[in-house]
Z-matrix of the N, CA and C atoms (Angstrom, degrees):
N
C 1 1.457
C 2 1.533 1 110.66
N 3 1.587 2 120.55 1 -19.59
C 4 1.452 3 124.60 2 -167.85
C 5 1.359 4 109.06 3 -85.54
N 6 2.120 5 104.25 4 0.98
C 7 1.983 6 97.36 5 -179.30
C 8 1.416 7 78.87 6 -95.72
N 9 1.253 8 170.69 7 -45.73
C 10 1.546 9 137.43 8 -116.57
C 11 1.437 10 104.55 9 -91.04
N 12 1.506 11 108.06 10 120.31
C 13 1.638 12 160.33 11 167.66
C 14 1.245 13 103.45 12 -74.59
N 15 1.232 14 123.70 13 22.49
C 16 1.948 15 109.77 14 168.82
C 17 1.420 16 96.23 15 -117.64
N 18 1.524 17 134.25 16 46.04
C 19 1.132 18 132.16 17 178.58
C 20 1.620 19 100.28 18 -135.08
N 21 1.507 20 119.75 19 94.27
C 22 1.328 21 103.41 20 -153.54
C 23 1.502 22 81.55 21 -122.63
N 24 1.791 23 121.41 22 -37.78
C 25 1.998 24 99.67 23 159.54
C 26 1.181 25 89.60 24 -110.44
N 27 1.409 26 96.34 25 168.00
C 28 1.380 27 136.07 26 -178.47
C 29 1.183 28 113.63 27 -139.45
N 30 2.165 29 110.82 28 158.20
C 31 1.916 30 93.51 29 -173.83
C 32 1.754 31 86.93 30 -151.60
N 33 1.087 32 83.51 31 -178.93
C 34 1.803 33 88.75 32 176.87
C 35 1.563 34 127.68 33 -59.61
N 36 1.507 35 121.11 34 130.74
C 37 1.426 36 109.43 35 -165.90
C 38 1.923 37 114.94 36 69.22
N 39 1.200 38 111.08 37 8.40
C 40 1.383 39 107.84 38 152.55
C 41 1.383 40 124.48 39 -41.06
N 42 1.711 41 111.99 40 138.25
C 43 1.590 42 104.08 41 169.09
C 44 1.589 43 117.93 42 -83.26
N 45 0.890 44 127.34 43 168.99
C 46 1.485 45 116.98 44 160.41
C 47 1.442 46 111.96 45 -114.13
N 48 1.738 47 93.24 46 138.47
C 49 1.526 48 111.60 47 176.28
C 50 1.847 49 119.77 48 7.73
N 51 1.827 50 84.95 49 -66.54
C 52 1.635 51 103.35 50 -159.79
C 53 1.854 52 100.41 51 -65.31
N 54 1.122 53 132.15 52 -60.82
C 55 1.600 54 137.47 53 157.78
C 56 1.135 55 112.04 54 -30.49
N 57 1.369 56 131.40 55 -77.26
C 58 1.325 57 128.56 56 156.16
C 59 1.691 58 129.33 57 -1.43
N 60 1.444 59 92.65 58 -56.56
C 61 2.157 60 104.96 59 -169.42
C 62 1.523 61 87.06 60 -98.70
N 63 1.150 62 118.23 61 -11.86
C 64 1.933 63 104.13 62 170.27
C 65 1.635 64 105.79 63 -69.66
N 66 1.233 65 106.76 64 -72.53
C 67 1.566 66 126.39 65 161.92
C 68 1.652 67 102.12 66 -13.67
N 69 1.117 68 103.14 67 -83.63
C 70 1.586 69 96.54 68 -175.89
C 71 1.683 70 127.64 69 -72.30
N 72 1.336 71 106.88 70 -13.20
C 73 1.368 72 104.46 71 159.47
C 74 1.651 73 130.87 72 -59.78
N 75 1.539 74 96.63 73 -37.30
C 76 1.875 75 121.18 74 169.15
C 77 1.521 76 98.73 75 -49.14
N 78 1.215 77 117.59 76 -70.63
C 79 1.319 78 119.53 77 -163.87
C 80 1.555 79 112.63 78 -53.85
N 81 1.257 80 136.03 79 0.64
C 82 1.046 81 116.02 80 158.79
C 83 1.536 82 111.79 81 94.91
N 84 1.037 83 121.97 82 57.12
C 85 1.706 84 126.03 83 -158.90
C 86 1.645 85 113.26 84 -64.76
N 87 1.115 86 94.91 85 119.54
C 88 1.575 87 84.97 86 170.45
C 89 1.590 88 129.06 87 -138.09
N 90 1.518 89 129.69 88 144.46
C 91 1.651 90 113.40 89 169.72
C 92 1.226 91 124.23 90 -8.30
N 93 1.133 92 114.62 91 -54.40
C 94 1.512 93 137.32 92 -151.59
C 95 1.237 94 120.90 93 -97.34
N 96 1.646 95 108.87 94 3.47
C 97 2.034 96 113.30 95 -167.88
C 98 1.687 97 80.58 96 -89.57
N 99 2.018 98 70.12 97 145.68
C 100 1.597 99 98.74 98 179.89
C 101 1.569 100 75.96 99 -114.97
N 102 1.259 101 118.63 100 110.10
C 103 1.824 102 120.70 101 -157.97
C 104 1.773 103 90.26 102 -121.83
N 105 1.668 104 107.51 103 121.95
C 106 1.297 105 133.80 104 158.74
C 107 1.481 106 135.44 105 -90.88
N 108 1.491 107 125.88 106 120.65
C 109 1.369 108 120.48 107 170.40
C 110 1.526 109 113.57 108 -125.57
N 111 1.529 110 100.20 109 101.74
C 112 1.864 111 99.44 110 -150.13
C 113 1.995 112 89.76 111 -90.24
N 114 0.894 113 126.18 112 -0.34
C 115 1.241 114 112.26 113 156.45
C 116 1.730 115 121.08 114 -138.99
N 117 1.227 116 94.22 115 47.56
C 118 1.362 117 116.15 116 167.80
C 119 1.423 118 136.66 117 -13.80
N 120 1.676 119 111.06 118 -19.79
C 121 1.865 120 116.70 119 -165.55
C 122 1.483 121 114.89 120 28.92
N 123 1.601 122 112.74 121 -121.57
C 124 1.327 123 120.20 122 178.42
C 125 1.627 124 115.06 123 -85.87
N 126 1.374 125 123.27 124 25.54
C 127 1.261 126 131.45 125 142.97
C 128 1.701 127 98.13 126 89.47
N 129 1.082 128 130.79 127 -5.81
C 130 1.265 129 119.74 128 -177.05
C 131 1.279 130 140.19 129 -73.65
N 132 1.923 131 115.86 130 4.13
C 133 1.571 132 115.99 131 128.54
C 134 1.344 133 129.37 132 -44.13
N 135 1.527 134 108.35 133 -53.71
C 136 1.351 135 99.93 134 171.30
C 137 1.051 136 130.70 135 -60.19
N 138 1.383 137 117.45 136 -51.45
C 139 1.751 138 111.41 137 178.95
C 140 1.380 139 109.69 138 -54.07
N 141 1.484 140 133.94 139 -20.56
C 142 1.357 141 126.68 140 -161.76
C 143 1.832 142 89.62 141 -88.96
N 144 1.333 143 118.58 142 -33.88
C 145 1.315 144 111.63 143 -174.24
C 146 1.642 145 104.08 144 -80.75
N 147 1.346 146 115.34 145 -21.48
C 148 1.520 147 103.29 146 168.56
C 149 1.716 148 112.09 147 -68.11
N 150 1.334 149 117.55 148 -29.41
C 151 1.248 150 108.01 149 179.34
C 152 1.702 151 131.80 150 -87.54
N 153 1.113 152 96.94 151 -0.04
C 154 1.837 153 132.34 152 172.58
C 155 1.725 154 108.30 153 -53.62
N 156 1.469 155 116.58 154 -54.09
C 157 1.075 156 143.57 155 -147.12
C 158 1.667 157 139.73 156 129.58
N 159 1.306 158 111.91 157 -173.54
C 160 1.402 159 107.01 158 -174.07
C 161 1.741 160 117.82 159 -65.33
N 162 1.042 161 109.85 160 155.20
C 163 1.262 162 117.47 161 150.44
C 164 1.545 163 131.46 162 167.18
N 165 1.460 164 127.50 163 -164.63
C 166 1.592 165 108.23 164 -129.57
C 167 1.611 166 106.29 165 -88.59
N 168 1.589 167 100.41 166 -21.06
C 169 1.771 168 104.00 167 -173.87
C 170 1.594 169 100.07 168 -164.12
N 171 1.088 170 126.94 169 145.49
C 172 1.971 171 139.68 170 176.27
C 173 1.496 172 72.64 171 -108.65
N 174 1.674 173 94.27 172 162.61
C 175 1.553 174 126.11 173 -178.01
C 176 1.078 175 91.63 174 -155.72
N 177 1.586 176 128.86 175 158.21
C 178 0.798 177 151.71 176 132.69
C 179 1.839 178 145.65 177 177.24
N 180 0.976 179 141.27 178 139.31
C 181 1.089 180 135.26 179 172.40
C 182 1.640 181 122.56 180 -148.29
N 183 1.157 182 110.63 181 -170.55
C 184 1.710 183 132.75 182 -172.90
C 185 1.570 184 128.82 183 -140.67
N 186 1.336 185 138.49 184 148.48
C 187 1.186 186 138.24 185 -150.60
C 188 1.634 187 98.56 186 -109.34
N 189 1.455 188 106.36 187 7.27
C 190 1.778 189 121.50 188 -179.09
C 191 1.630 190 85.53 189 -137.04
N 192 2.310 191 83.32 190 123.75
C 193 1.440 192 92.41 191 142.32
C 194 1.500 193 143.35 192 -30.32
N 195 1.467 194 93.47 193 -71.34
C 196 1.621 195 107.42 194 169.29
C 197 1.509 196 123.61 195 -37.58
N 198 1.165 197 107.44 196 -55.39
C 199 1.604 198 118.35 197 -179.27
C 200 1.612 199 102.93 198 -61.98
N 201 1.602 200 138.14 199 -30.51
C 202 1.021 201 92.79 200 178.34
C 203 1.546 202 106.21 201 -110.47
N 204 1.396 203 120.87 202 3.88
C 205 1.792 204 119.01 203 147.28
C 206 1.307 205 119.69 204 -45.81
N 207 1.367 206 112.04 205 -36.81
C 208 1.507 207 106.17 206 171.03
C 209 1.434 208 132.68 207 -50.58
N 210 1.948 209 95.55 208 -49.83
C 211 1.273 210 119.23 209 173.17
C 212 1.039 211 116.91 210 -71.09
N 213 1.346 212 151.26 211 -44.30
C 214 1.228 213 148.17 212 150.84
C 215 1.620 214 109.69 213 -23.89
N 216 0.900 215 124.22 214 -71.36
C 217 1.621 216 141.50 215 156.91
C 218 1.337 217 100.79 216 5.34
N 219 1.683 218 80.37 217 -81.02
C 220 1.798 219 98.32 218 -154.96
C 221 1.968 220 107.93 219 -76.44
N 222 1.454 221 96.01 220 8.06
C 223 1.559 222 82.60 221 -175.89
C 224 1.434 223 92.12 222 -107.74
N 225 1.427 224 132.52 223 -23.97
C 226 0.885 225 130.92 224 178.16
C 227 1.627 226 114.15 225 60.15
N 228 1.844 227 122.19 226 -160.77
C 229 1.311 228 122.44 227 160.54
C 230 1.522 229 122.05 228 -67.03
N 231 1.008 230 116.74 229 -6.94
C 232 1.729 231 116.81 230 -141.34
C 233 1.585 232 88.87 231 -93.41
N 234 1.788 233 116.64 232 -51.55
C 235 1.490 234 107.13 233 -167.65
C 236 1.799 235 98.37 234 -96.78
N 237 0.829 236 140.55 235 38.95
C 238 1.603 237 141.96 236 164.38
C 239 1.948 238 116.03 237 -86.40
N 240 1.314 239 107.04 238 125.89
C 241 1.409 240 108.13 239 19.97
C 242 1.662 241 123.04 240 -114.73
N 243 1.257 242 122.10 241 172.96
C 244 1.417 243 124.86 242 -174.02
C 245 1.455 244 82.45 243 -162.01
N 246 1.720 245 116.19 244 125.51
C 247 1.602 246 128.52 245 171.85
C 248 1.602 247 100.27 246 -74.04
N 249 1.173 248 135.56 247 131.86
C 250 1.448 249 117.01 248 154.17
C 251 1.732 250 114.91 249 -132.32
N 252 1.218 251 112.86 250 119.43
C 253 1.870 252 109.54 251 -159.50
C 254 1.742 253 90.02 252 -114.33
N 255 1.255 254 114.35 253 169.93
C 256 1.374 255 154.15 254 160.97
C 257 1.758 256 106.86 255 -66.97
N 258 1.422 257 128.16 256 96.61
C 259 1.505 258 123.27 257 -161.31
C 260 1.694 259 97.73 258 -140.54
N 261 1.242 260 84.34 259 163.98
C 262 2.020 261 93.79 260 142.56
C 263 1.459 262 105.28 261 -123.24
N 264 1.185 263 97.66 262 137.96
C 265 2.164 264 105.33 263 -179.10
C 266 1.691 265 79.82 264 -78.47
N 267 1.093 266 158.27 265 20.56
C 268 1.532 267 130.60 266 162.42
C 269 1.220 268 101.02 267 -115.06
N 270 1.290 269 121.10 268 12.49
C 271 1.700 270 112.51 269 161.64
C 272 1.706 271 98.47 270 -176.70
N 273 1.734 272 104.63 271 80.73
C 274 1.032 273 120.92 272 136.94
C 275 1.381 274 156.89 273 -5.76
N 276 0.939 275 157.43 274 80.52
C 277 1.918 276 145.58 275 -169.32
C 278 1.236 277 95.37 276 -84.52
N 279 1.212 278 119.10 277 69.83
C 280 1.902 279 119.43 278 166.64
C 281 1.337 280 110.54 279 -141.64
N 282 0.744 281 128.74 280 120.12
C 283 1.706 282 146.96 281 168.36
C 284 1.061 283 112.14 282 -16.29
N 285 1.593 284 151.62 283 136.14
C 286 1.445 285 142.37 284 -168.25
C 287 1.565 286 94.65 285 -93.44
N 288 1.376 287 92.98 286 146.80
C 289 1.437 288 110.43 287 -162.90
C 290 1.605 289 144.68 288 33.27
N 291 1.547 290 79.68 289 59.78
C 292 1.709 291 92.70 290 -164.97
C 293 1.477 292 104.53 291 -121.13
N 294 1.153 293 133.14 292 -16.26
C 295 2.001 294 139.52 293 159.44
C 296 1.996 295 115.82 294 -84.62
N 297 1.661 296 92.85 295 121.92
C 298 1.341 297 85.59 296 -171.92
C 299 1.519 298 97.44 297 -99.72
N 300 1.122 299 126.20 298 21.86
C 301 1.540 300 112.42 299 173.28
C 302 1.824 301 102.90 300 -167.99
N 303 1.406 302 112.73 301 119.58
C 304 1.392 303 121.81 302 154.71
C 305 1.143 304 142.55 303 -89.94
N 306 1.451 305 138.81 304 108.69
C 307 1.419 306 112.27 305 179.02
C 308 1.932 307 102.71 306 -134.30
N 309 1.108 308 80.64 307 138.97
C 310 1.740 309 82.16 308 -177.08
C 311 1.611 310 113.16 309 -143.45
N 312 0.671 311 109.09 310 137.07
C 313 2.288 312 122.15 311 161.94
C 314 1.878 313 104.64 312 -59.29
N 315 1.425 314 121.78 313 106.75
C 316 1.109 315 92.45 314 179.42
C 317 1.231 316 115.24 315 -119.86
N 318 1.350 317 132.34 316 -171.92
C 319 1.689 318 121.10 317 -159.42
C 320 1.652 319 116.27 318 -53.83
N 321 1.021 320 121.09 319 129.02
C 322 2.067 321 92.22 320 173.61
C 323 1.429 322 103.05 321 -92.12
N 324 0.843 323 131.70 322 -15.38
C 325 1.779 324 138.15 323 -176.82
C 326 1.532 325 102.47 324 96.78
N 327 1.687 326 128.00 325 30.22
C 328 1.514 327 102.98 326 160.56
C 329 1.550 328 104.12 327 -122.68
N 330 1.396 329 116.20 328 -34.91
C 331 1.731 330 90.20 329 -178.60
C 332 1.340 331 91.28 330 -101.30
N 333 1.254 332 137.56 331 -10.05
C 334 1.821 333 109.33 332 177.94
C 335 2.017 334 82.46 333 -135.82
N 336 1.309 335 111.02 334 148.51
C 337 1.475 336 141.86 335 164.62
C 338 1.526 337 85.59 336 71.60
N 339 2.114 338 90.51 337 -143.11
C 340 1.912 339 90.73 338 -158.73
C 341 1.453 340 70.77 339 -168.77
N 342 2.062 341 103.52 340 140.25
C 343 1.670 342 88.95 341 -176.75
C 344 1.710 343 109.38 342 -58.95
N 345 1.536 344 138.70 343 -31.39
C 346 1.067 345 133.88 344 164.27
C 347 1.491 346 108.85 345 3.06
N 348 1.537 347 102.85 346 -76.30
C 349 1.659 348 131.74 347 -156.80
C 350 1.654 349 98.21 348 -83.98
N 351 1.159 350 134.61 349 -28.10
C 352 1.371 351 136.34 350 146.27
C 353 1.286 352 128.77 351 -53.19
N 354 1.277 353 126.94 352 -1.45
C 355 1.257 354 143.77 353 -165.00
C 356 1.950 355 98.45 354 -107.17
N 357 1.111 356 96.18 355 -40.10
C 358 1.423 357 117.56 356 178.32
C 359 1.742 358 121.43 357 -79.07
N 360 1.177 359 86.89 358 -56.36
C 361 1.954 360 96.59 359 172.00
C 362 1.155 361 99.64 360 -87.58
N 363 1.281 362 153.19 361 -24.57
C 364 1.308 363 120.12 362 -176.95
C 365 1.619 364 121.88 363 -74.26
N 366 2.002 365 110.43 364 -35.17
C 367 1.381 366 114.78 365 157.80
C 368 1.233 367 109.34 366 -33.74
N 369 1.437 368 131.64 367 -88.07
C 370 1.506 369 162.10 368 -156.11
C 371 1.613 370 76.30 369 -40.66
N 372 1.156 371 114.27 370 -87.98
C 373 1.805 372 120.58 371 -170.27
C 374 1.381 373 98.26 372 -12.87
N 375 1.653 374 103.57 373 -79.46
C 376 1.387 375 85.52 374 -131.91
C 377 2.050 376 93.71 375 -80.14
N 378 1.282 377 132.74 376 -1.15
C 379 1.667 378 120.89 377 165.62
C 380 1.474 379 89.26 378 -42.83
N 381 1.532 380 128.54 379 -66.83
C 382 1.352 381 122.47 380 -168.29
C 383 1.505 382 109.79 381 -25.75
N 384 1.225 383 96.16 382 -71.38
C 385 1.904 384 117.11 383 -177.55
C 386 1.839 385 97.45 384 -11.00
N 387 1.262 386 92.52 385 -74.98
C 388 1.397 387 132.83 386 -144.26
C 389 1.863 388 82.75 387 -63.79
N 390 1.040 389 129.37 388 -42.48
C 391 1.353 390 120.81 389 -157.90
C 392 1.728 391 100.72 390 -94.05
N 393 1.113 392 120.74 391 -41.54
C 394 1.539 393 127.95 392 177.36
C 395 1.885 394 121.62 393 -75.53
N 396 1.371 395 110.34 394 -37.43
C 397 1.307 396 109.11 395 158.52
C 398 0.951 397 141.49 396 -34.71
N 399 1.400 398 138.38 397 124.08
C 400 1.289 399 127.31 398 169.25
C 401 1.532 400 114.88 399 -61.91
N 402 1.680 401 129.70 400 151.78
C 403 1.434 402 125.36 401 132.07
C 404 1.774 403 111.32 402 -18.80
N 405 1.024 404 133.13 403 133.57
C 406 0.989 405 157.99 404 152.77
C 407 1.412 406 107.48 405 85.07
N 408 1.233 407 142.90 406 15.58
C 409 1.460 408 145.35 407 -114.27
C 410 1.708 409 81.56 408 -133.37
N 411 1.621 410 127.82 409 161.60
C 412 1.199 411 119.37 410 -154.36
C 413 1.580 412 85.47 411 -141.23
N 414 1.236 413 137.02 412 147.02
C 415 1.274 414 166.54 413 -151.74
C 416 2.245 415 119.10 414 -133.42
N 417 1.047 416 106.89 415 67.07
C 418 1.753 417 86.51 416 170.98
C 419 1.499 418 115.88 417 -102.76
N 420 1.106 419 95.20 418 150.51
C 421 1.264 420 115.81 419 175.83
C 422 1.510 421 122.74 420 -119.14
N 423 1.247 422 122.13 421 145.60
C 424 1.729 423 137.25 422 -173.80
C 425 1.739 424 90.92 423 -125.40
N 426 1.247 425 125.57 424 102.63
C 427 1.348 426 132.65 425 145.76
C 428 1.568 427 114.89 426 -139.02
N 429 1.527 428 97.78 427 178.96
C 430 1.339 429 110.30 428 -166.77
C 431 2.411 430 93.13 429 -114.56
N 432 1.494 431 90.93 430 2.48
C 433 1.596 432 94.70 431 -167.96
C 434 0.974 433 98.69 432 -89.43
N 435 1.205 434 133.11 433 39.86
C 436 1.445 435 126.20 434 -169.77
C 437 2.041 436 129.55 435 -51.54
N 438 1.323 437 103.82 436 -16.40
C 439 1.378 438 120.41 437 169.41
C 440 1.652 439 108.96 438 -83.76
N 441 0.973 440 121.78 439 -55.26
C 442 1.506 441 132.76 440 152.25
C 443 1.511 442 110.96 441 -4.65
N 444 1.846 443 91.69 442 -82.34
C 445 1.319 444 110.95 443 -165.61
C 446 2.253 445 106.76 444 -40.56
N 447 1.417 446 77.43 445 -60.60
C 448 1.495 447 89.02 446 176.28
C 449 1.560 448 131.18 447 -59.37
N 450 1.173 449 118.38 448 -22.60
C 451 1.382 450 123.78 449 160.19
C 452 1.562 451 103.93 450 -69.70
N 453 1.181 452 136.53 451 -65.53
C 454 1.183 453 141.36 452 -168.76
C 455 1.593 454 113.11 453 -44.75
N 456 1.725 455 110.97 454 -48.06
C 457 1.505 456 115.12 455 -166.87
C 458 1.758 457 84.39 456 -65.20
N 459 1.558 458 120.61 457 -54.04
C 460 1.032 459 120.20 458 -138.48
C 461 1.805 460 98.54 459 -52.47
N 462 1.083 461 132.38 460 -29.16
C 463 1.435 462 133.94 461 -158.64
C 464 1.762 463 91.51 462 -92.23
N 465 1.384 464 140.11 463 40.11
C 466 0.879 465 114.10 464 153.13
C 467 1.823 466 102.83 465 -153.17
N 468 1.452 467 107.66 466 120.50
C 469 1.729 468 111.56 467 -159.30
C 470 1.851 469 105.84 468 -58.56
N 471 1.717 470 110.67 469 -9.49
C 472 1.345 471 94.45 470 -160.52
C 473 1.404 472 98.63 471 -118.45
N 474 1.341 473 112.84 472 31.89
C 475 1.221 474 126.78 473 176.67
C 476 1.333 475 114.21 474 -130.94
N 477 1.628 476 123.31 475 119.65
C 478 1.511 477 139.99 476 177.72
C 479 1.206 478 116.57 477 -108.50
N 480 1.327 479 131.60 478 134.12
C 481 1.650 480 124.50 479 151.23
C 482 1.328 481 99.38 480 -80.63
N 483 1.642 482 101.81 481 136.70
C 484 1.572 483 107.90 482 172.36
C 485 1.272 484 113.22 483 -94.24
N 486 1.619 485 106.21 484 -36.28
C 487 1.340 486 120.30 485 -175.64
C 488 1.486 487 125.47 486 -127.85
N 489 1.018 488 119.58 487 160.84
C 490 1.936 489 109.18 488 -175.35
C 491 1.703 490 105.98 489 -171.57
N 492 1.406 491 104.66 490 92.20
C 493 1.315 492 144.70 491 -170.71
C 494 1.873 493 103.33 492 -61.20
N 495 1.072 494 129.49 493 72.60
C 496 1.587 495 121.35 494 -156.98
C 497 1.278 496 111.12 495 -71.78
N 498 1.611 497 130.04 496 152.80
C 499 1.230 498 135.54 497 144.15
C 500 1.755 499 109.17 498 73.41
N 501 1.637 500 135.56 499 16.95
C 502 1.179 501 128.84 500 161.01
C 503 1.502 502 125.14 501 -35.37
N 504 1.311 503 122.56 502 107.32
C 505 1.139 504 100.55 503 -167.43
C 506 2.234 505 104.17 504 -79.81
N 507 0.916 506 111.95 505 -172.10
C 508 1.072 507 117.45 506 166.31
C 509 1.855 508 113.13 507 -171.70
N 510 1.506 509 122.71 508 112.26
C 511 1.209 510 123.13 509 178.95
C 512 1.373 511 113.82 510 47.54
N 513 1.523 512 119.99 511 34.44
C 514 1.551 513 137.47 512 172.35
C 515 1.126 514 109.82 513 93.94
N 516 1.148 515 123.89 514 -6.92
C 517 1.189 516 119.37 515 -167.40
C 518 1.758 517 116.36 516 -95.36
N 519 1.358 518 149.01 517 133.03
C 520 1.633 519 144.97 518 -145.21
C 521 1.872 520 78.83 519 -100.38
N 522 1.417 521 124.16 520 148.01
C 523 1.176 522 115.74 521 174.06
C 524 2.334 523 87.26 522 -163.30
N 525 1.660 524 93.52 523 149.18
C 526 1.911 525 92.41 524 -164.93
C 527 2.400 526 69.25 525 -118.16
N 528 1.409 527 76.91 526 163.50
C 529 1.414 528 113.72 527 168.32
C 530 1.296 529 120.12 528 -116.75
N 531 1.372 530 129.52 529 114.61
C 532 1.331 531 121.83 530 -179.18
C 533 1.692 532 112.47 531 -112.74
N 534 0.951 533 132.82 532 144.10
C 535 1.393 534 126.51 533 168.93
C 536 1.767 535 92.48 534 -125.39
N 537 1.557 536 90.17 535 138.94
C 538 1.438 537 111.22 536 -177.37
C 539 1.248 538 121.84 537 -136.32
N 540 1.499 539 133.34 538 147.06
C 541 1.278 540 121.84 539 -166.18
C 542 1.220 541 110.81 540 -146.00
N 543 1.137 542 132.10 541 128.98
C 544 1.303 543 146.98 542 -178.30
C 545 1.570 544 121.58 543 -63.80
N 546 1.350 545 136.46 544 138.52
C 547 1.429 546 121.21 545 -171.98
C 548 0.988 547 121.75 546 -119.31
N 549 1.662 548 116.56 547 -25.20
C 550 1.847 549 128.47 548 176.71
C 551 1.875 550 108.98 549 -130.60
């Protein structure tokens, strides 16, 4: 994982490669994922899910120019196609219940926001979640909000964590993995 060369920018709070293809390995890969990364940065969920195997559509975008010039960048010709637009993940232009799998890196509050402001986007987030998901459709997450995460699922009955990956560290920092899955 320490040769892949499709990382040509990079930005603050980047994932790396190896985290990245963990992340999307959780989720459960399939032909058929209509696969989302609604805050995408330099795009390297996606490319790791382009290199996973087939499937039906990549998504993704960022609420910074930059972040998704980066990604564009780094996806170059090679993993296309992969959509990547200019968004806010708390209010979407995607059809409700039309992505069967999410996985995203999301703010921890030290190099981008503040849990304050995580307190705020992570609600907003995950209603998104909840409205764009498919029935049966699976959800991971990479944060360091780990109380967050769990307040948030808890307010919605058709939403479960199946799994919850504790204490990853990453560049000092303690960060949990959750994969979550939707039921109705």
């Amino acid at each position: 994982m320490r040769h892949r060369t499709y990382k040509v920018q990079s930005l603050p709070a980047s994932l790396r490669p190896s985290i990245a293809h963990a992340l999307v390995w959780v989720s459960e890969i399939n032909k058929d994922d209509i696969f989302l990364d609604p805050m995408c940065g330099a795009g390297t969920i996606l490319i790791e899910r382009a290199n996973a195997g087939p499937y039906r559509h990549l998504l993704g975008g960022d609420i910074r120019q930059e972040a998704v010039d980066a990604a564009l960048a780094n996806i170059g010709e090679k993993y296309k196609p992969i959509e990547v637009k200019v968004w806010d993940a708390t209010s979407l232009p995607l059809q409700d219940k039309s992505i069967t799998k999410i996985v995203s890196n999301l703010p921890f509050g030290r190099q981008i926001g503040s849990h304050e402001e995580n307190i705020v986007l992570y609600e907003e987030f995950f209603k998104e979640v909840v409205r764009i998901l498919r029935p049966g459709g699976r959800v991971v997450i990479l944060s360091s909000e780990c109380n967050l995460i769990i307040r948030e699922i808890a307010k919605y009955k058709d939403m479960k964590i199946r799994n919850h990956y504790k204490e990853i560290r990453l560049l000092g920092y303690s960060a949990d993995i959750f994969v979550i899955k939707k039921f109705i």
